[in-house]
C-alpha positions in Angstrom: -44.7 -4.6 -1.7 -41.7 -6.2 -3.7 -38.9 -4.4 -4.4 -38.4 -3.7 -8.4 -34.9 -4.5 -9.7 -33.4 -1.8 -9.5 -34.4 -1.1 -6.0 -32.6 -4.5 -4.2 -29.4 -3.5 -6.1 -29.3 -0.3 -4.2 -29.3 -2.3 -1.1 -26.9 -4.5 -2.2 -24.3 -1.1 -3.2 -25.3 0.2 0.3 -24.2 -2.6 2.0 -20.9 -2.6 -0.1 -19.9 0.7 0.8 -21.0 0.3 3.9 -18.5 -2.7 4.0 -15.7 -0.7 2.2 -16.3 2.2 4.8 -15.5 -0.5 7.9 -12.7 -1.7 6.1 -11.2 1.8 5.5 -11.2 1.6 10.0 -10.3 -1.7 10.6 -8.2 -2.2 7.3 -8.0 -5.9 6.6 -8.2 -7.4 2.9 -10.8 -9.6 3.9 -13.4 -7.0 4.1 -12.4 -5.4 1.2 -13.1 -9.2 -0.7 -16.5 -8.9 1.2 -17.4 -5.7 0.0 -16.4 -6.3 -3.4 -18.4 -9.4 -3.5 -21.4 -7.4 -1.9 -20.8 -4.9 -5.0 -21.2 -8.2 -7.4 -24.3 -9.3 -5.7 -25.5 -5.5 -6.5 -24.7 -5.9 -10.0 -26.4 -9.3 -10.0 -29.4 -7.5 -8.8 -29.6 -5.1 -11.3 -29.3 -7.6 -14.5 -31.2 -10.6 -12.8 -34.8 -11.3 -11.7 -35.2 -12.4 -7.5 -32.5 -12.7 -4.8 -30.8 -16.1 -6.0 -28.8 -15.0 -8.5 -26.8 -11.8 -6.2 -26.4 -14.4 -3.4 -24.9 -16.9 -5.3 -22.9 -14.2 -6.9 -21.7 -12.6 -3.5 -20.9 -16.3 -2.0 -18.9 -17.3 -5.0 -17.3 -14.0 -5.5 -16.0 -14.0 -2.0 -15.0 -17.1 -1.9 -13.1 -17.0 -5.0 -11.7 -13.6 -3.2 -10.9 -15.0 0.2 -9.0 -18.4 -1.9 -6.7 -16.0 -3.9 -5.7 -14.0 -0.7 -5.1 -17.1 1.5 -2.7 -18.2 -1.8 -1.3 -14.8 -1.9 -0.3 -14.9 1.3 1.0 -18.4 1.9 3.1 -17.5 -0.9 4.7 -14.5 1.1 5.0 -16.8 4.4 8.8 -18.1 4.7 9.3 -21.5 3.6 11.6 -22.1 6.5 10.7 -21.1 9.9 13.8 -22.3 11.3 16.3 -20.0 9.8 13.9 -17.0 10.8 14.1 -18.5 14.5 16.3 -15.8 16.7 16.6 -18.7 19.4 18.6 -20.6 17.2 22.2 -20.2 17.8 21.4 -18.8 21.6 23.1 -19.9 24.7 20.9 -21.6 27.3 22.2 -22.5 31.1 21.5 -26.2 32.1 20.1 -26.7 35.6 19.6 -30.3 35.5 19.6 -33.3 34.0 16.0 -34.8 33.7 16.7 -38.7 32.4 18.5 -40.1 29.4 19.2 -37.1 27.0 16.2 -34.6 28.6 17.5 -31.3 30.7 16.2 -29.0 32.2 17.3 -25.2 31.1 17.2 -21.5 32.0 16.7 -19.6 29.0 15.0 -16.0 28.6 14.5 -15.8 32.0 12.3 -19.2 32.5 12.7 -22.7 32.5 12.2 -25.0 29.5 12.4 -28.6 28.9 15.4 -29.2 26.0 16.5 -32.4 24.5 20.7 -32.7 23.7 21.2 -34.4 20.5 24.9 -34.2 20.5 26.0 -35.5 23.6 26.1 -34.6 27.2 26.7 -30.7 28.1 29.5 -30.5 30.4 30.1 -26.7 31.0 26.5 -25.8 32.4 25.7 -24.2 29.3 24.6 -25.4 25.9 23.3 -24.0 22.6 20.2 -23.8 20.5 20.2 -26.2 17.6 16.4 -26.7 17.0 13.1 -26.5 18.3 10.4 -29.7 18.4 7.7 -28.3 19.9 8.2 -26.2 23.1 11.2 -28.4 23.6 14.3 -26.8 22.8 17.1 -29.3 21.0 20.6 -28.5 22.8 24.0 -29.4 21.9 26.7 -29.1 24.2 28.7 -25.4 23.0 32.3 -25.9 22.7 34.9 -24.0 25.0 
């Protein structure tokens, strides 16, 4: 027995608030772009004949929805991760020199690999200049 028009939009508004309910709980934007887009498909329903016109509407309406929030929030990313690095600036201990400009340091409590670019650390202890990687870039700190 086919459902009449107005009956697969109901399950199409179910499954929106449904949606909208999960989202209140878990509380992501993403599934409040799903259940909008299930809410188009339900309007879809209603004005169109057959189930290809609310799943077209639901896929394009959500990915219209999930393109504007990835935008959105690349846009409130910072443009340089550097400058928001709290290593930067930090003093490390060198335990030994590797080969050529490579060390070995102590630095949070665990030993990384670094990489001077400003010649040889003499003191034992250098600082934080950059990051390639999980290689920290040292220069030697000045007494």
């Amino acid at each position: 027995m086919p459902l009449g028009q107005k009956g697969a939009a109901v399950y199409w508004f179910v499954a929106a608030v449904a949606v909208f309910v999960l989202e209140m709980f878990v509380g992501t934007l993403y599934l409040l772009i799903v259940g909008a887009a299930l809410a188009g498909a339900g309007v879809a329903s209603y004005l169109f004949e057959g189930q290809v016109a609310p799943i077209l509407t639901a896929a394009l309406l959500a990915a219209a929805g999930l393109f504007w929030l990835h935008k959105k929030l690349q846009a409130r990313r910072p443009a340089d991760t550097a400058a928001n690095d709290l290593d930067i600036g930090q003093t490390v201990k060198i335990l030994r020199r590797l080969y050529g400009a490579e060390y070995q340091v102590s630095y949070r409590g665990t030993v990384w690999h670094a990489r001077s670019d400003g010649g040889e650390p003499e003191s034992g202890f250098a600082r934080i200049t950059g990051k390639d990687g999980n290689t920290l870039i040292i220069q030697p700190r000045q007494p």
